[in-house]
C-alpha positions in Angstrom: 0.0 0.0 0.0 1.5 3.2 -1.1 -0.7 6.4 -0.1 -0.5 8.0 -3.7 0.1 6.1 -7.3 2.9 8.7 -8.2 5.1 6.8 -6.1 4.7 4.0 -7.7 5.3 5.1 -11.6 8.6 7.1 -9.7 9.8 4.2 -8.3 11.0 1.3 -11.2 11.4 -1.9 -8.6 8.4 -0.8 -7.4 6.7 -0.1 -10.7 8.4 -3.8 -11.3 6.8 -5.9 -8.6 3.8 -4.4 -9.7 4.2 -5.6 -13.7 5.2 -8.8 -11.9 1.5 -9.3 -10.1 2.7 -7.6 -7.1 -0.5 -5.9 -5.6 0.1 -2.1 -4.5 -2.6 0.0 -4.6 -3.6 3.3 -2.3 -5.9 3.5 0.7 -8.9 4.3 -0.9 -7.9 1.1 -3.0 -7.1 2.4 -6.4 -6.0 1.4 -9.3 -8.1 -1.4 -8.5 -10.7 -2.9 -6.1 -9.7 -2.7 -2.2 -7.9 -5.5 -0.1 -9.8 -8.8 -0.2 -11.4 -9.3 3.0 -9.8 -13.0 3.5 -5.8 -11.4 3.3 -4.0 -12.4 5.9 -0.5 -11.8 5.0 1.5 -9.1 6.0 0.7 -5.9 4.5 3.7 -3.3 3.5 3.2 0.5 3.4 5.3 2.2 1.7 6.5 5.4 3.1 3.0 6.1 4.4 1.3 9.0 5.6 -1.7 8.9 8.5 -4.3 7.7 5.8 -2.4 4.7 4.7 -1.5 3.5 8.4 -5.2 4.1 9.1 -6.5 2.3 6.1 -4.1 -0.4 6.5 -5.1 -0.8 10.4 -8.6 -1.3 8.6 -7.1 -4.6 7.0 -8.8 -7.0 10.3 -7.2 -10.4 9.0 -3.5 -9.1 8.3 -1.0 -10.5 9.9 1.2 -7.2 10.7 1.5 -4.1 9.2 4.8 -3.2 7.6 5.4 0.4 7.7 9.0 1.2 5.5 9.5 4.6 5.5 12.2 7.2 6.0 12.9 8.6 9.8 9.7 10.9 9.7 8.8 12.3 12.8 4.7 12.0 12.7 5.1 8.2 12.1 6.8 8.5 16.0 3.3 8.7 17.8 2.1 5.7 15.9 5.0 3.7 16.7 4.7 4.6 20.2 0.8 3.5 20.7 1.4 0.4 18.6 4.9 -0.6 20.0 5.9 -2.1 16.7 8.5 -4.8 16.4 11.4 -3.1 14.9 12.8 -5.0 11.8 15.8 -2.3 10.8 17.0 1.1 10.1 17.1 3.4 12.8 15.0 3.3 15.8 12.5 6.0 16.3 
């Protein structure tokens, strides 16, 4: 989940994974229909803002959310109510 489709056309691995099959779409579910309500894998965001965590938090049967993102500084009081396992990069 990315929280705009101009990331994805800027981004050529991730314009790959998508030409592979890879599913990325935004939080209001574009370019195609939302996440199937039987997904239970772990769902990536992509550098996201507030409306991707919150649309991903929406996702009831995922299996963790997967926030990859630089060290921005409003993603802090999320990590902080959540308490996130830390996979990498710098803690914040």
């Amino acid at each position: 989940m990315v929280p705009h489709l101009d990331l994805v056309e800027g981004t050529p691995w991730l314009r790959r994974l998508r030409v592979r099959g890879s599913r990325v779409i935004t939080p209001t579910g574009t370019p195609g229909p939302p996440i199937p309500d039987d997904f239970t894998g772990p769902l990536i965001t992509l550098h996201p803002d507030p409306a991707t965590l919150e649309a991903a938090e929406q996702v009831r049967k995922a299996r963790g959310i997967v926030a990859v993102s630089g060290n921005d500084d409003w993603l802090r009081p999320w990590v902080a109510t959540h308490q996130p396992e830390r996979l990498g990069g710098v803690p914040l």
